[in-house]
C-alpha angles and dihedrals in degrees: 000000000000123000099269098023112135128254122273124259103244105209094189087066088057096043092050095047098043092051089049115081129227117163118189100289104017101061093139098115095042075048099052087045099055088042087058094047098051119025095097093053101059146060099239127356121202148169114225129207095284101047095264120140120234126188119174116204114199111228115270112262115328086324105127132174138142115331094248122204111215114192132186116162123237092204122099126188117267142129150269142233115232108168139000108230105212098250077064098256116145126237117212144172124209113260110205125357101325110154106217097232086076101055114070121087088020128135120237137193107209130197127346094303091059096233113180132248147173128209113234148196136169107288116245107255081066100057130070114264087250091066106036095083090035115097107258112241124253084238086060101055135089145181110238108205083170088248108149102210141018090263091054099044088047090057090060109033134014137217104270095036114135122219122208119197115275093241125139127199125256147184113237109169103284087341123101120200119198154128127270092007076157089096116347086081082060094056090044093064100046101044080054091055096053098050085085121051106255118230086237138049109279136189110181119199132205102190139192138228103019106143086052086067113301092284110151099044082064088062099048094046098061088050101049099038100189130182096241134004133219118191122201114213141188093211132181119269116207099225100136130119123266088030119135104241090247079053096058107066139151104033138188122271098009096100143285108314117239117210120210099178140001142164088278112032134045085202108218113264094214089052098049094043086058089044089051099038086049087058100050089052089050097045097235117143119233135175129198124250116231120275120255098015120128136318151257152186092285093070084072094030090064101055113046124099109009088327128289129231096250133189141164133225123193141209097200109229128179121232099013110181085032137106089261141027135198121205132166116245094212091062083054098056097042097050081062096053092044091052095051084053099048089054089047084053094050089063101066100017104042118094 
């Protein structure tokens, strides 16, 4: 590895945090992975109030720069359960952005123990021909644990459990499948980043809550202050039939997305034109993510304190918020290389 050669990709970090679960609210065991996967790498390591992780790194040798804020989120979309019916059926409610068509038939673990479950409906041959094309209701749906009573089902689960999609992590060529790459492929690529001492000041962040409504990168930020903020996203490629081609981006396997605006966040243009410069002169390819979709942590992030430069980079993958998720291992491994020398560049091009 040369001298200024980036860090490497290290895929264990993403297949241990994509098999651990960590719905909104309940992001402990995505939490104690990180921990273990990076404690040994950084100056102080701490929880804050809301549950995020925050590590500081001291800048390598006399180099100094800006104090940078690098974010990724531990929490992954799931459900909830809300009530126990007395033939042992489980209620739930969605917990972050889940669309219904996607739910029956699926495979949960639920609570800390990882019971199974599968969400359930009536089959077809038992509802009217008007309904059978029609989106069952949240309100329809249930988690069978094949408990045959309330007493039974309350020996194994309890009201307030989360459940996560039974989904584990596999190799497909370059493809990786896996579940929460929004946003463990996030986390992947920070903790990377930290295993090697950064030429600038850095407080990386895992946060929590994120898909509830960003709500644990607020907290941190206040708390770091930092003087700019990078957050490191899993974010939806447009790769699907029938799509426009300006419809399509970004795709898998063509670089890190840059965002320039979401419904969150208006990105700073002085910090994406030295993110992009940086990757020109690196020679890694990026591609930009379509305007006004979605959001992320750097919409808070921006505006505590008297406002922060804020940006987003992107590992594409395909089916986020989904059972499963794809993502190319080469953009994985380019979005860390493109964050070591960002932070190279910001020591030299930033006021």
């Amino acid at each position: 590895m040369s001298r200024d050669a980036g860090p490497p990709f290290e895929e264990r970090f993403l297949e241990a945090f994509s098999n651990a679960v960590g719905v909104s609210g309940g992001e402990e065991t995505v939490r104690a992975a990180v921990v273990d996967a990076v404690q040994d790498h950084v100056d102080s390591l701490e929880v804050d109030a809301m549950g995020s992780l925050v590590a500081r790194i001291a800048a390598k040798g006399r180099r100094r720069g800006p104090h940078v804020m690098l974010c990724a989120h531990m929490d992954e979309v799931g459900v909830m359960i809300t009530g126990i019916e007395s033939d042992g059926r489980l209620r739930f409610r969605k917990v972050g952005g889940i669309d219904s068509r996607i739910l029956v038939g699926q495979v949960f673990r639920i609570g800390k123990n990882g019971l199974r479950g599968v969400a359930g409906t009536l089959p077809p041959h038992l509802i009217s021909r008007a309904d059978r094309d029609k989106v069952a209701a949240i309100e329809d749906l249930y988690l069978d644990i094949g408990a045959k009573s309330r007493e039974e089902a309350q020996g194994r689960v309890a009201v307030g459990d989360y459940a996560a999609f039974d989904t584990t992590y596999e190799r497909w060529g370059e493809t990786r499948k896996g579940k929460a790459f929004d946003d463990r492929a996030g986390c992947a690529v920070l903790a990377s980043v930290v295993l090697r001492r950064p030429p600038v000041p850095v407080t990386a962040v895992w946060s929590v809550q994120e898909e509830v409504g960003l709500r644990g990168a607020a907290g941190a930020a206040r708390r770091v202050s930092p003087d700019l903020a990078v957050v490191l996203e899993g974010t939806a490629s447009g790769e699907a039939p029938g799509l426009a081609p300006e419809e399509s981006a970004p795709l898998m396997g063509a670089g890190p997305a840059l965002t320039v605006q979401d419904r969150s966040l208006m990105a700073d243009a002085r910090l994406v034109d030295l993110i992009e410069r940086t990757a020109r002169r690196r020679k890694i390819p990026t591609q930009w993510k379509r305007p006004g979709v979605g959001g992320t942590d750097a919409g808070r992030i921006a505006l505590s304190g008297a406002g922060v430069p804020a940006a987003v980079i992107s590992v594409p993958c395909r089916y986020i918020h989904a059972p499963a998720a794809y993502l190319d291992i080469r953009d994985a491994r380019r979005t860390v290389a493109l964050v070591w020398h960002l932070l190279h560049s910001l020591t030299k091009e930033w006021p």
